[in-house]
N, C-alpha and C positions, 0 to 999 in steps of 0.2 A: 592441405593448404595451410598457409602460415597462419599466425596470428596480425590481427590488425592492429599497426602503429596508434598512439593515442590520437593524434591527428586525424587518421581516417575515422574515428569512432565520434566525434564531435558533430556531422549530419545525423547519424543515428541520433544522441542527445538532442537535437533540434527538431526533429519529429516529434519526438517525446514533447517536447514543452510543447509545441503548436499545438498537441491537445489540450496538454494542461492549460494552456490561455482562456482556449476553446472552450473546454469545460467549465471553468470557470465561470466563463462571459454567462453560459447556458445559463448554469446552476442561480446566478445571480438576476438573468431576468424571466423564471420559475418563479425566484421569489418576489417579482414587482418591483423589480429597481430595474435603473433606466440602464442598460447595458445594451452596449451594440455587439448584439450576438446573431446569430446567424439561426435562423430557422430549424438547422437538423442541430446545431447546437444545443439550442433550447429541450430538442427533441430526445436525444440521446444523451445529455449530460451524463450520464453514467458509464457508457461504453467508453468515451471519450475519456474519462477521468479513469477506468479501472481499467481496461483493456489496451487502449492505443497509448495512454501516459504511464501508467504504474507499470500493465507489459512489459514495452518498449524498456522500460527501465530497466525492471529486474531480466528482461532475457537479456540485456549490454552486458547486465553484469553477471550474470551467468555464464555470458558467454568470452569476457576476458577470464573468469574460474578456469574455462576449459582451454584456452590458448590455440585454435583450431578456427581458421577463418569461418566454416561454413556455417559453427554458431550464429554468427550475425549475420542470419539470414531473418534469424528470429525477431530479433530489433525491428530490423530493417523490414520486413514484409507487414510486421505491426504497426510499424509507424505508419506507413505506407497506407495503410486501413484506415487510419486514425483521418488522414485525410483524405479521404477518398470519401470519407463519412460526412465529413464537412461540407465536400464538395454536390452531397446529394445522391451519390452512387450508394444506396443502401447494400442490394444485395452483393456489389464487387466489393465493398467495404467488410462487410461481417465476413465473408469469405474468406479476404485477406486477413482479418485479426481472427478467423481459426486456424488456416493454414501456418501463421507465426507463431499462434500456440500449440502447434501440433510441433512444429520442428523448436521451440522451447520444451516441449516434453522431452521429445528425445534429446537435448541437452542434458536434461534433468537427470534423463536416465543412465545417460553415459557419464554422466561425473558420481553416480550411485554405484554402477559399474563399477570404474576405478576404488571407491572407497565404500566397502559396504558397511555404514550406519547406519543408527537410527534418526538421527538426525541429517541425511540426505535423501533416505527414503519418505521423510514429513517433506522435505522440500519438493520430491518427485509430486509426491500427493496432492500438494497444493499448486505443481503445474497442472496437472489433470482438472483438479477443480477448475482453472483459467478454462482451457480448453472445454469441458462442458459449459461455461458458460458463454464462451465465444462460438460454438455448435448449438445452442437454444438460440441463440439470435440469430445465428446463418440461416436455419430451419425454420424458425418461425417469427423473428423479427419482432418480438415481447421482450418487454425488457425485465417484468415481472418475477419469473424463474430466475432468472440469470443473477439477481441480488444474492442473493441466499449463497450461490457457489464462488459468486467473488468475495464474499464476505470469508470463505471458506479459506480460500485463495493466499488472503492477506495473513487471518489468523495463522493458515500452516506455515506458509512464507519465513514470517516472522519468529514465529515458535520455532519452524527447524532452526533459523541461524542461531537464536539466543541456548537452544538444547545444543549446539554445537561448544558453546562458552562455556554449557551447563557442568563440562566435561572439568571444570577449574576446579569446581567446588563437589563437595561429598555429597552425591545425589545417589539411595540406593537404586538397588537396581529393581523393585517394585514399582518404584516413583518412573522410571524412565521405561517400564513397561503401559504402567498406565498409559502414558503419554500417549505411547503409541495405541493404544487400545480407542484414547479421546479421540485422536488425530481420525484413525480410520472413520470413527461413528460422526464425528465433524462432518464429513466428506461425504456420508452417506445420509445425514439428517438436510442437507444443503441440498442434493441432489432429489430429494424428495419432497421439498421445500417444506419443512416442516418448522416454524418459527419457534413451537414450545419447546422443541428437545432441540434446536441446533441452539438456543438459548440458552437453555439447561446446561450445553457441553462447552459451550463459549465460559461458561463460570467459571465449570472446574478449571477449564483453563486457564482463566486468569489466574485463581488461585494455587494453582502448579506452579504459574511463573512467579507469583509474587512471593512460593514459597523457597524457589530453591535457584531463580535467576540469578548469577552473578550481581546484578544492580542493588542488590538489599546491603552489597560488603563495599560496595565501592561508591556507593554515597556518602561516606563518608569523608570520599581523598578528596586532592585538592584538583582546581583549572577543569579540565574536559573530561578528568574521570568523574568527576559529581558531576557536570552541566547533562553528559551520556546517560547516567543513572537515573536523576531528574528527570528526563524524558522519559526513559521507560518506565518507571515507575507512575508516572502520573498516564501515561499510556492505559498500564494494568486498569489505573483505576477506570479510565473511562471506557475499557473493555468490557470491567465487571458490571457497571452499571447498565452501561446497554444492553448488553447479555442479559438484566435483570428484566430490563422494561422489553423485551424482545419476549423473552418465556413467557412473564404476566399479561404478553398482548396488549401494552398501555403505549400510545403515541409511536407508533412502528415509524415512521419518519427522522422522531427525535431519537429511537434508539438504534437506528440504521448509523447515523449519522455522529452518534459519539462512539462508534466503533471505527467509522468508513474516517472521520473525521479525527477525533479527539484522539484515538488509537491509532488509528496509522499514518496522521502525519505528524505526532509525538514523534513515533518512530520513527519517518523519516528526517525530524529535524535532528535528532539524537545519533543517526548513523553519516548525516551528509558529511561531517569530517574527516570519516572515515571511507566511505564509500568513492566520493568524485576524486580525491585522489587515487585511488587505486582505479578506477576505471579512464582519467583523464591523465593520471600522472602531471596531475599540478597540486601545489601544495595548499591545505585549506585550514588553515592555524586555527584553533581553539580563539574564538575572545569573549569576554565578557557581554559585548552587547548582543550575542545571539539568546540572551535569555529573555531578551525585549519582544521578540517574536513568538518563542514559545510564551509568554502571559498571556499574550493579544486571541493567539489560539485558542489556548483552557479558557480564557474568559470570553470569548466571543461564543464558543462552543454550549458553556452553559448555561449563557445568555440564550442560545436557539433551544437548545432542551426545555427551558422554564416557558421560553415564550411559546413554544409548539402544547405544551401540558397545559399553557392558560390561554390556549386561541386567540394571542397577541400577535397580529398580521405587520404589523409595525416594528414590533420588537423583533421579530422576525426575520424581515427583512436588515434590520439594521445589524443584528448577528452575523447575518450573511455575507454582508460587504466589510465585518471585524475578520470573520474566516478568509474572506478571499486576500483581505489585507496583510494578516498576518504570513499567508504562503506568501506574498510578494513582496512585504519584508523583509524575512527569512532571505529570497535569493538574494535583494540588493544587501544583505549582510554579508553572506557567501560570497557573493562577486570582488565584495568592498576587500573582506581575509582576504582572498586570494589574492588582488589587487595588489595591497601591502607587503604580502611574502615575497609578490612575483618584484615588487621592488631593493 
């Protein structure tokens, strides 16, 4: 089957955000702000945020990687879930966000096929981890377990694409076995839900990436090479830090959350120039004022950290709606670049 023109791939992208809306609205009245969210929103913010939004995303883009219509079935049966979730259909909902990460796996697997690395086999890795966590909610509809493996998810996610750049720079080849060594015990400490050692491996791998990522050489340049490095770098750190408070067992909310948060949407505001063009084929220029979103993030972020360590309900809360603020910054920024290119 062909590949699908960028036009047909834009309902897929809109599934994705109706969760993210979604999740959002939950996450925000969790925390005691007035937000008109929806019952199973409230309920499931997390499925919603990790599995029908982040999913939906990364199987779109996995599956233009693969150029092969039946990839986006992955998106699309995810997204698909995402609202179905909203709508109250529990069990048709987890069904469908395992079934889309069942046929994301075997995406994963076939573009592993074609290129056998180490860094597509961490990417296979962390589909699998999606898919155990979208199989612990099909099954038992806890959303408990399922943290631990999306957390899995995003760190292999990640870590594969940036070990794929790692290729730029002189990494021995000890270092990129480790990797894979952390990567598997990642996936296997997450499935077992074990906070102290999937904690413990969350370090080393920050400190992998902070050692030998590309972003250490190219913070330096100028326009969207530093603004890309700047994110991931300040990513790392709020990796490591959660990863800290994750092992020591201190405030598990506030350190779910500067990984789930401060690290992965670092990284997605750091890749979106790069990313919705190649997946939408529209062009999304580099500007200045995307550094006003990524502040609002870090400082909204460690505003919720401090105020969760100091049982500040308040302070809390208003972190919360700095977070939501800053992802819906970030897009009306994105929208605005594009906007201007597309003029």
């Amino acid at each position: 089957m062909r590949d699908l023109p960028p036009l047909a791939r834009v309902p897929l992208l809109v599934l994705g955000f109706i969760a993210l809306a979604a999740g959002i609205l939950g996450g925000l009245a969790r925390l005691g702000a007035d937000a008109s969210a929806p019952a199973s929103a409230v309920a499931w913010h997390g499925a919603l945020m990790a599995s029908a939004f982040f999913g939906t995303l990364i199987a779109l883009e996995r599956a233009v990687a693969i150029g092969q219509g039946w990839a986006y079935a992955a998106p699309a049966v995810q997204g698909v879930g995402g609202v179905a979730l909203l709508t109250g259909a529990g069990e048709v909902a987890f069904a469908l966000l395992a079934a889309g990460a069942g046929i994301f796996v075997v995406a994963s697997l076939v573009i592993y096929r074609r290129q056998r690395a180490l860094h597509t086999g961490v990417l296979a890795a962390g589909a699998l981890c999606l898919l155990g966590a979208d199989l612990w909610l099909a099954l038992h509809q806890a959303i408990e377990r399922a943290v631990p493996l999306w957390v899995a998810f995003f760190v292999l996610t990640i870590g594969g694409e940036r070990l794929e750049l790692s290729r730029l720079v002189p990494v021995p080849p000890w270092a990129r076995h480790l990797f894979a060594v952390l990567s598997l015990a990642i996936a296997a400490a997450a499935t077992l839900g074990n906070d102290t050692a999937l904690g413990l491996l969350l370090l080393a791998v920050a400190v992998w990436l902070v050692r030998y990522d590309l972003a250490t050489r190219t913070v330096r340049g100028p326009g969207i090479t530093r603004y890309i490095a700047i994110c991931l770098l300040a990513g790392y750190a709020w990796l490591a830090l959660g990863a800290l408070a994750l092992a020591a067992g201190l405030a598990r909310d506030a350190a779910l959350h500067a990984i789930l948060l401060g690290f992965v949407f670092s990284m997605v505001f750091g890749h979106a120039p790069v990313i919705f063009p190649a997946v939408l084929r529209i062009a999304l220029p580099y500007r200045p004022w995307f550094y006003a979103p990524l502040a609002l993030l870090h400082a909204s972020v460690l505003a919720r950290m401090l105020a969760v360590l100091g049982g500040d309900a308040a302070l809390q809360r208003v972190a919360g709606i700095g977070n939501a603020a800053s992802i819906g910054f970030f897009i009306l920024a994105a929208v605005a670049s594009a906007a201007m290119a597309r003029k």
